[in-house]
C-alpha positions as CSV (number, residue, x, y, z in Angstrom):
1,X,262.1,138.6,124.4
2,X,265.6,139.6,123.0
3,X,268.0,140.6,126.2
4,X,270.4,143.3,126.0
5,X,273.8,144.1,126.7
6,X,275.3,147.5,127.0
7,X,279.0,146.7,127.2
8,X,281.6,149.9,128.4
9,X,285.2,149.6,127.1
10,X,288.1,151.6,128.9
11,X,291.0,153.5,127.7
12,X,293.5,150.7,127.8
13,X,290.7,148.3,125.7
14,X,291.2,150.7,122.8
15,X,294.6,152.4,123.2
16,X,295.4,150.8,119.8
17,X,294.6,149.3,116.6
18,X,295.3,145.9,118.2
19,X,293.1,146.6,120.9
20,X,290.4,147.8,118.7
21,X,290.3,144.0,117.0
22,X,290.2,141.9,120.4
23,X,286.9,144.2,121.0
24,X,285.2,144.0,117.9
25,X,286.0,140.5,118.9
26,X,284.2,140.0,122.0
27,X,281.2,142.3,121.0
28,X,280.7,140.4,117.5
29,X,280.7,137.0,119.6
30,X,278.1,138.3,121.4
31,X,275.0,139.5,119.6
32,X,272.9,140.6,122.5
33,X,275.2,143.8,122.8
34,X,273.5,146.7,122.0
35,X,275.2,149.4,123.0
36,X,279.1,149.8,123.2
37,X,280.2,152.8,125.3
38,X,284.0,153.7,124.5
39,X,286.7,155.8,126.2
40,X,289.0,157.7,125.0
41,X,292.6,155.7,124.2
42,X,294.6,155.1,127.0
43,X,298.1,154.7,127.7
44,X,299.6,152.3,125.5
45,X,302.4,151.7,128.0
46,X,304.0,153.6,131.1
47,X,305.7,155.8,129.8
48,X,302.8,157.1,127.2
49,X,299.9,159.4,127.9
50,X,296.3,159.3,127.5
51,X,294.6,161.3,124.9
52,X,292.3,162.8,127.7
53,X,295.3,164.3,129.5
54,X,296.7,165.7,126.5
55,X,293.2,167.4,125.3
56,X,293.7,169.1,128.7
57,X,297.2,170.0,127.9
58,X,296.1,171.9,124.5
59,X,293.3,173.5,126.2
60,X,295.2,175.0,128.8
61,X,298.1,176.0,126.5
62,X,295.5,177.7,124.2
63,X,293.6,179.7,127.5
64,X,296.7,181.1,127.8
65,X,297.7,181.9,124.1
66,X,300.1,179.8,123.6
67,X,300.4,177.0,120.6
68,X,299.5,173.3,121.0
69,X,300.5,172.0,117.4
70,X,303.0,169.5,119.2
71,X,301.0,168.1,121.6
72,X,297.9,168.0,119.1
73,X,300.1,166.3,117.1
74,X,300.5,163.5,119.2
75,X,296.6,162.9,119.6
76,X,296.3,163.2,115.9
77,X,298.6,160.2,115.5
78,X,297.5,158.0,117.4
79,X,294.0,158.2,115.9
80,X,295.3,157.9,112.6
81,X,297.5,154.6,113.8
82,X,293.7,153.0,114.7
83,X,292.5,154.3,111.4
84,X,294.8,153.5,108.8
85,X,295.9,150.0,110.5
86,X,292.2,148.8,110.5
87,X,291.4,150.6,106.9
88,X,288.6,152.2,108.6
89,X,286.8,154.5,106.1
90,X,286.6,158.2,108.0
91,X,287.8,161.2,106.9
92,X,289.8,161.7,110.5
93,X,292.1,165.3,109.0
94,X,288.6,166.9,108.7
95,X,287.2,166.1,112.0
96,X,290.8,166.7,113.5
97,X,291.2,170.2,111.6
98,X,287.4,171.2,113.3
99,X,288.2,170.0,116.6
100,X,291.8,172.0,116.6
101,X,290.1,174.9,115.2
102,X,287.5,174.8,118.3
103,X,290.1,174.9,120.7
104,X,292.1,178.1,119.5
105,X,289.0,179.8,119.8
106,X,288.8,179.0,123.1
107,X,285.8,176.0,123.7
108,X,285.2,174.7,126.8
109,X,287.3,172.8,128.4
110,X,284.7,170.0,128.5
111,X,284.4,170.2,125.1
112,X,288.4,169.6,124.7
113,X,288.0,167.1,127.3
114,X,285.4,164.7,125.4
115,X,286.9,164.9,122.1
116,X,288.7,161.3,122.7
117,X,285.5,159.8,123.7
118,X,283.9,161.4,120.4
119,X,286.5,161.0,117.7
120,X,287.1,157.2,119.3
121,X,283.2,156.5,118.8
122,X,283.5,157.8,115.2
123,X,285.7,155.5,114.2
124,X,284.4,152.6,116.2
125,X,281.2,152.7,115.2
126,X,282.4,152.3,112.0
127,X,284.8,149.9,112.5
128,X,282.2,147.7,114.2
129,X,279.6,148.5,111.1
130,X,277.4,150.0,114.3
131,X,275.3,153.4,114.2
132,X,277.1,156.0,116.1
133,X,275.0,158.5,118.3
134,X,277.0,161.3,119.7
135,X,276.5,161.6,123.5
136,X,275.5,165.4,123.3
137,X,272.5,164.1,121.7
138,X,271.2,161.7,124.3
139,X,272.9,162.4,127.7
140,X,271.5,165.4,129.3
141,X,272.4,167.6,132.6
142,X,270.7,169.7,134.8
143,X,271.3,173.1,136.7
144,X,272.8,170.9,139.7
145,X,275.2,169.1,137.6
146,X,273.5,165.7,137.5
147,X,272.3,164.1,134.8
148,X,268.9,164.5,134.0
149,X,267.3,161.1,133.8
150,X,264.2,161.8,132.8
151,X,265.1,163.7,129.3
152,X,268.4,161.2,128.9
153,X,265.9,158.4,129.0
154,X,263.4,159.9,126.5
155,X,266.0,160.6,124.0
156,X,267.9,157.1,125.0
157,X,265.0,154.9,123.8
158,X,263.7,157.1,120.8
159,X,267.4,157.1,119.6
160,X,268.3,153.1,120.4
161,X,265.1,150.9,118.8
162,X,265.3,147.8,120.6
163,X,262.9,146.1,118.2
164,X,265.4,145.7,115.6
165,X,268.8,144.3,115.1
166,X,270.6,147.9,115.0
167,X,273.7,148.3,117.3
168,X,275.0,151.5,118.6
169,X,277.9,153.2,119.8
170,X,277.9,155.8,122.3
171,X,280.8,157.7,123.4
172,X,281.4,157.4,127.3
173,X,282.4,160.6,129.7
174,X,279.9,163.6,128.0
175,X,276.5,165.2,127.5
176,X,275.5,168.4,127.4
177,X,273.4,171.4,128.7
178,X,271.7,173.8,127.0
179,X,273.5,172.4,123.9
180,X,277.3,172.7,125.1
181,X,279.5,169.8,126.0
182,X,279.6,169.0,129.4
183,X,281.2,165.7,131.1
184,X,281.6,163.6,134.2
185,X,284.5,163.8,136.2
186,X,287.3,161.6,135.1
187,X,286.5,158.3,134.6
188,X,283.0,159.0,134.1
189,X,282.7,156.9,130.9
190,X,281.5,154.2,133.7
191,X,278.8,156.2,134.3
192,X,277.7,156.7,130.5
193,X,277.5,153.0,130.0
194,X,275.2,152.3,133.4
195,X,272.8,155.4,132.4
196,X,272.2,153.9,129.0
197,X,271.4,150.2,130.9
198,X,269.6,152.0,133.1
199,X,267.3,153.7,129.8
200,X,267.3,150.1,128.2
201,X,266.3,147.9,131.0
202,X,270.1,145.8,129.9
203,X,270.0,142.6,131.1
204,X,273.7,143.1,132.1
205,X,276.0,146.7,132.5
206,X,279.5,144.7,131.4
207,X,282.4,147.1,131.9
208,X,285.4,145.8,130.1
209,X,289.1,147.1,131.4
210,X,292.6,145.9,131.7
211,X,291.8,143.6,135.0
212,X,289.9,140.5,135.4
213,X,287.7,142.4,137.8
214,X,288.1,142.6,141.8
215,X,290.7,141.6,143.7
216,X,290.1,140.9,147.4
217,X,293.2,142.9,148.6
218,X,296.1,145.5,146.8
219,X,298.1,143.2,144.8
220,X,300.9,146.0,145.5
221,X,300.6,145.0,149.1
222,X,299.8,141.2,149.0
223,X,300.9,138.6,146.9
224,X,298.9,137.1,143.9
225,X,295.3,137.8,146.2
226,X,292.3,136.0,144.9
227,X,289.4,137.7,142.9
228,X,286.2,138.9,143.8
229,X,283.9,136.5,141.8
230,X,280.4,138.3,143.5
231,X,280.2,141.2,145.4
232,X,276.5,143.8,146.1
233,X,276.8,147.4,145.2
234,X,276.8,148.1,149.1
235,X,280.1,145.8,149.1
236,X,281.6,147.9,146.8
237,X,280.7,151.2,147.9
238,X,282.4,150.4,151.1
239,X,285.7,149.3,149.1
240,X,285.5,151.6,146.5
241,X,285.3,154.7,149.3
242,X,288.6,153.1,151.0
243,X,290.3,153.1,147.5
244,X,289.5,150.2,146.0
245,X,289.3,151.4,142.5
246,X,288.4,149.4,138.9
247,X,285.1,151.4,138.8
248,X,283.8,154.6,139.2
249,X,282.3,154.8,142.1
250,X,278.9,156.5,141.0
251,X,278.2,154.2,137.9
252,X,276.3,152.0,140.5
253,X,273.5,154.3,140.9
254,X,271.6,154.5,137.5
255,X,271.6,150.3,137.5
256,X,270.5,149.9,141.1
257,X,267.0,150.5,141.5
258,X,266.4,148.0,138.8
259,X,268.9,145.6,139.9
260,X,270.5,145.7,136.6
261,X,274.1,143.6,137.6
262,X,277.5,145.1,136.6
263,X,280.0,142.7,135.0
264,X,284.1,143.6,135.4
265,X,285.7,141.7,132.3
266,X,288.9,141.9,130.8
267,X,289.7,142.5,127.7
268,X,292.7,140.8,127.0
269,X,291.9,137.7,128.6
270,X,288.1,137.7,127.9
271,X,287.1,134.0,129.4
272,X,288.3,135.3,132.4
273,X,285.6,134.9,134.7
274,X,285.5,138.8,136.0
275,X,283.6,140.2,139.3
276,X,279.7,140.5,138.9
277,X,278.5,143.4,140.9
278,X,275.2,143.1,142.1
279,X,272.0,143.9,143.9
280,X,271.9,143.5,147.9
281,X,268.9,141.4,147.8
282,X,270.5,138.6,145.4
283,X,271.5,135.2,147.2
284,X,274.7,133.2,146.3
285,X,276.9,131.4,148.0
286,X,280.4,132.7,149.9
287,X,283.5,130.7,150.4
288,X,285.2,133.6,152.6
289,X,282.8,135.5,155.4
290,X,285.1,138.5,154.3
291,X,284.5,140.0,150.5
292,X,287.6,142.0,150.3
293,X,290.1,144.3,152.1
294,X,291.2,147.8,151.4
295,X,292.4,151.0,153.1
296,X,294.1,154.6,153.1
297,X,296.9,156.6,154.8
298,X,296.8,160.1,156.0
299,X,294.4,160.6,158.3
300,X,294.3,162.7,161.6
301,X,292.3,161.9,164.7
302,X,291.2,164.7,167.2
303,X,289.7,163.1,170.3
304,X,287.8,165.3,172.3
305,X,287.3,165.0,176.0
306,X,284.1,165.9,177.8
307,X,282.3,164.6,181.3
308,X,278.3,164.8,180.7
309,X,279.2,165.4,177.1
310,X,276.1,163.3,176.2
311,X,273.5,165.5,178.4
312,X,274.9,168.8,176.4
313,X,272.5,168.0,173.8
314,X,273.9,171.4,171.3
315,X,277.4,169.3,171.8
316,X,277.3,167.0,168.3
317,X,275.8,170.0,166.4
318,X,278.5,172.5,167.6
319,X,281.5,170.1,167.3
320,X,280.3,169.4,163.5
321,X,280.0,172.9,162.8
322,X,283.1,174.0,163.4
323,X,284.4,171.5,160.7
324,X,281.7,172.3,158.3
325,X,282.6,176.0,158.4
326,X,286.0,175.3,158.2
327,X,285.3,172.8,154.3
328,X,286.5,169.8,156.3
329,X,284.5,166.8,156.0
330,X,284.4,164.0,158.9
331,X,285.7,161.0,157.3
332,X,283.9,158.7,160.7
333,X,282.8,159.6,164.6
334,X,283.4,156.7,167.0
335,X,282.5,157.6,170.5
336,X,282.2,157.4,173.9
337,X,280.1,158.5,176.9
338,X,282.3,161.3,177.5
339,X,284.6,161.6,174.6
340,X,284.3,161.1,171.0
341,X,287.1,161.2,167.9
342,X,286.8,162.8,164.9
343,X,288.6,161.2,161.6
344,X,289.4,163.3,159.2
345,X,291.9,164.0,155.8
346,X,294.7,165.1,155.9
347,X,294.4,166.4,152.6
348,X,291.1,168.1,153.3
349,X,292.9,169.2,156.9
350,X,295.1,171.2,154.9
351,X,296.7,172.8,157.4
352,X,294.1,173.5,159.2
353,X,294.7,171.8,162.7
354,X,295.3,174.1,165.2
355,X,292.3,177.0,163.8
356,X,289.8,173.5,164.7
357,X,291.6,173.0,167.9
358,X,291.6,176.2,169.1
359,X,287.5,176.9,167.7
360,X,286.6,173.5,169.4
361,X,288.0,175.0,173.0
362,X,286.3,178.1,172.4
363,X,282.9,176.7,171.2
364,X,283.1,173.4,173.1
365,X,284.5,174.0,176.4
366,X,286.1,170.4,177.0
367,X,288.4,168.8,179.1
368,X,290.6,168.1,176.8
369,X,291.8,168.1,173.1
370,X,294.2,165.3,171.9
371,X,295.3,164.9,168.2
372,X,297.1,162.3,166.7
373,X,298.3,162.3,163.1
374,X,300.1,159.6,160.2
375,X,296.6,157.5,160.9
376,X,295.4,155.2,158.2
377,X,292.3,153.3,158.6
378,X,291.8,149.5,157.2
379,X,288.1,148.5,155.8
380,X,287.2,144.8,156.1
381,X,284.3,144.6,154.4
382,X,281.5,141.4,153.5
383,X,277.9,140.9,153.7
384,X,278.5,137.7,155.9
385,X,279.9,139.0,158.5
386,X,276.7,140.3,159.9
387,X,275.4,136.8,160.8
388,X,278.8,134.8,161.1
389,X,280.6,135.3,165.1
390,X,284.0,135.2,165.5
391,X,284.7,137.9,162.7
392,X,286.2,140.5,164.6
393,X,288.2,138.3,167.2
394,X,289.5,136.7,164.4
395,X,290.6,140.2,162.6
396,X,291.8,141.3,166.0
397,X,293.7,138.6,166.7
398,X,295.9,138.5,163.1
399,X,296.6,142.1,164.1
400,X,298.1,141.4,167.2
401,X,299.8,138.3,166.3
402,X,301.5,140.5,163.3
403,X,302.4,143.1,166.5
404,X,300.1,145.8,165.2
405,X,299.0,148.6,167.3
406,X,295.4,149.5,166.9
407,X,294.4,153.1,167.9
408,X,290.6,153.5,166.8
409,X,287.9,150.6,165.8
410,X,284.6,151.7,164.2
411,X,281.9,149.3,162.8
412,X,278.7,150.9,161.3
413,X,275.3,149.9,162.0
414,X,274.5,147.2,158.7
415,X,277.9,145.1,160.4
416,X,279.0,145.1,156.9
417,X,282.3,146.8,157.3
418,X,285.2,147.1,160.5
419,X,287.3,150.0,160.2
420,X,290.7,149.8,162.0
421,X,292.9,152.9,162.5
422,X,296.4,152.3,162.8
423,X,299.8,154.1,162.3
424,X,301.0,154.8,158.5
425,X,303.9,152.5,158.8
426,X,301.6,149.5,159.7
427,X,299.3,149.7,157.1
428,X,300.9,147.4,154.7
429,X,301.5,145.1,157.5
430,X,297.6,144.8,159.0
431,X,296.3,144.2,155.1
432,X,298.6,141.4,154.8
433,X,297.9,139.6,158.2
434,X,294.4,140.4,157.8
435,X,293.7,139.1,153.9
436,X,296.4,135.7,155.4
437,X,294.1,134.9,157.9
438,X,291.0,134.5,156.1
439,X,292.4,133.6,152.8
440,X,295.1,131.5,153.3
């Protein structure tokens, strides 16, 4: 039995017509793809803008009457750069002239938004000599906003016949509802490509980008750090909520329940090994006890002080509520028998400090309120820490020999994580010592 591929490429894989010929490349050395998923192009360098963003830009000039020929004409170019360098045979002004028409009178923004998926698939598919299903057609959502798996994977597997040697393209980032556009937040193409491996049963979700998959550490912050060869979706749910970011974050969920692995690749240097993202239940073997190392700045902490907090039993639920009615949410909750610290945002905080201060006195009662702000918080993260001693002395220790101050530890119940708040200005400095003395 045949095994497929569904393979994703990002923005920066097909920001040009060079980039278009290193994919079709990779995906015609490789029969067992299926399904390519494509963003829209990408920034060709810094100092260039992705189509997506400009898209935004015309729809936001038109909302408010205003022309968008100029920036229109940017995104036409650069399409017709792809088109006419690789001779591919579309009739791109018509398409163009349909989609600028659309947006003067006033479409969505979701369906400004997807046009770079859609007009990059067109002339893919073609390119690739594959049969090009638009997304609207086969990716549906609900009244919640989610996708609707049941319909997508109906449609998914009348639309893709795995029983021949047909290959598709699908354009990443939309669907619809009730037959208008409607997409994923940014970066959603990710999520496209693991809904359609999902409805396939894929033998492997490859996500191709600009970076050889995982590193253990920032590479802004540490030197040349190593990659991530294996790491479980719970892995990278812990790294990927501290900012660890090559994939979005909810792409894991349609693969997971059937185990389906992710593969990070890179397109430019495709023998590249890459990080393979998979189950929790697989077995391989680890030369590090940690898996990788990320973090955040600007958090605040608000410790607050009770005796016989613990016997107030209403105490947790009327210390929560006053962030939940204030839109705050509680980033983590390390406590103790008669106090316990609340982590949050300072971004969600917005300003909001001394209203929670003043509504935890009046509904609370306690001893005493302490806040302390320019926190950031440090994840050290790996699946073999839970059966490996020494792990946090070891952390700990790195810390203090780098003169580190730590103000809060936290370390959740699977022991697959230890979160260390610190100040701001250490933050750089506690990633390094920790990543040297594990990795070097």
């Amino acid at each position: 039995m045949t095994e497929f591929f569904v393979s994703k490429f990002g923005g920066s894989s097909l920001a040009t017509s060079k980039q278009y010929k290193k994919v079709k490349e990779i995906v015609n050395k490789n029969e067992n793809i299926k399904v390519v998923v494509p963003s829209a192009p990408g920034k060709r360098d810094e100092k260039d803008h992705k189509i997506t963003d400009l898209l935004y830009m015309c729809h936001q000039l038109s909302s408010h009457g205003l022309k968008f020929d100029d920036i229109f004409k940017m995104i036409a170019e650069r399409f017709f750069e792809i088109r006419d360098n690789l001779s591919i045979d579309v009739d791109l002004e018509k398409i163009l002239d349909e989609i600028k028409t659309n947006i003067e009178n006033n479409r969505s923004i979701d369906y400004c938004a997807s046009r770079g998926e859609h007009l990059n698939g067109i002339l893919l598919a073609k390119y690739l000599g594959f049969e090009f299903i638009d997304a609207a057609e086969v990716i549906f959502f609900n009244e919640m906003n989610e996708v609707d798996e049941k319909k997508t994977i109906e449609e998914l597997q009348n639309k893709i016949k795995l029983g021949d040697k047909k290959r598709y393209v699908v354009p990443g980032f939309y669907g619809s509802f009730k037959s208008e556009i409607k997409t994923f937040s940014r970066g959603g193409s990710d999520i496209t490509g693991s809904v359609i491996a999902n409805a396939i049963d894929a033998k492997i979700y490859e996500n191709w980008t600009d970076v050889s998959g995982f590193l253990v550490a920032d590479p802004k912050i540490v030197e040349n750090p190593k990659e991530i060869e294996h790491i479980t979706y719970k892995e990278l749910r812990e790294l990927s909520y501290m900012g660890a970011k090559v994939l979005h974050e909810e792409a894991i969920f349609p693969v997971k329940n059937k185990g389906i692995p992710i593969h990070i690749k890179n397109t430019n240097r495709p023998y590249d090994k890459g990080t393979l993202i998979v189950p929790d239940t697989w077995n391989f073997s680890k030369e590090n006890l940690i898996t990788g190392i990320a973090g955040k700045k600007g958090f605040t902490v608000i410790t607050v002080e009770k005796t016989l907090m613990n016997s107030d039993k209403s105490f947790l639920r009327k210390l929560v509520s006053v962030f939940e009615t204030n839109d705050i949410s509680i980033e983590h909750m390390p406590s103790g028998i008669d106090s316990i610290s609340i982590i949050v945002s300072d971004i969600d905080l917005n300003g909001k400090l001394s209203k929670i201060i003043e509504e935890i006195r009046i509904y609370l009662n306690p001893d005493n309120i302490i806040s302390s702000s320019n926190m950031a918080l440090v994840a050290v993260v790996g699946r073999g820490m839970i059966r490996t001693k020494g792990i946090s002395a070891k952390v700990f220790t790195a810390l203090s020999d780098a003169g580190v101050n730590i103000r809060m530890i936290s370390q959740g119940s699977s022991e697959l994580n230890i979160i260390i708040g610190l100040e701001n200005s250490d933050f750089e400095t506690a990633i390094r010592a920790i990543y040297k003395s594990f990795y070097n």
